[in-house]
N, C-alpha and C positions, 0 to 999 in steps of 0.2 A: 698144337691147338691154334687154331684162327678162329680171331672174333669180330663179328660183324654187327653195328649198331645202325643196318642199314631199315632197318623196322621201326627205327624211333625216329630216322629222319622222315620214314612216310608219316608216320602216327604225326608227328609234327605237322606235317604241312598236311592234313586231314582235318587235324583240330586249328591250323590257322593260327599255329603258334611259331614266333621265331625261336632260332635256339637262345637268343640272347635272351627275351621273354622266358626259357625256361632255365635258364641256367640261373636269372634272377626268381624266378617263383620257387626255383627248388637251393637254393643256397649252393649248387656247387658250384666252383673255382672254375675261373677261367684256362687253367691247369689242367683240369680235368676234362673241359670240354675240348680241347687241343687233343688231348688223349685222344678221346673217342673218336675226333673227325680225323686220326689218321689209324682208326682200328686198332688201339692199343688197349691191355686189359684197364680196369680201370675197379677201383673197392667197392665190394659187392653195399657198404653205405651208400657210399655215392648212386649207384641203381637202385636199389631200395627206394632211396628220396623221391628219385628219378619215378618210379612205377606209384608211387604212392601220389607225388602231385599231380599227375594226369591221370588218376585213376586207373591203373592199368596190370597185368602182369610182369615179372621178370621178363616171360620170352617176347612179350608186345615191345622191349627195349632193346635187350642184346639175343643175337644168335651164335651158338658155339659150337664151330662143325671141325672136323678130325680134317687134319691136315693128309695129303694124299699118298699113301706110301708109294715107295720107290719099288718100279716091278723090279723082280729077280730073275732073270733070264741067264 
């Protein structure tokens, strides 16, 4: 599984917010926003807060796409 929070960086600079601006409006940890900026899962809490202070959905934050299997030849 790879996950990408590359949807919340746009939604971010859409709405004209920094991540620092959101990491303070939504209480999460500087911990966690380290996560995110290098693609790591991160508690589905923490997204939650995340989708609920920008008004938004789960998928308007993180994307969770299937890692690519290995051909068998």
């Amino acid at each position: 599984m790879v996950v990408s929070y590359n949807r919340l960086w746009k939604l971010l600079i859409d709405k004209g917010i920094t991540k620092t601006e959101m990491r303070k409006k939504t209480g999460i940890s500087t911990g966690v926003l380290a996560k995110m900026g290098k693609d790591k899962p991160v508690a589905m809490d923490s997204l939650a807060k995340i989708a609920t202070a920008l008004e938004c959905g789960l998928d308007d934050v993180v994307e969770i796409k299937q890692e690519r299997e290995v051909s068998r030849e």
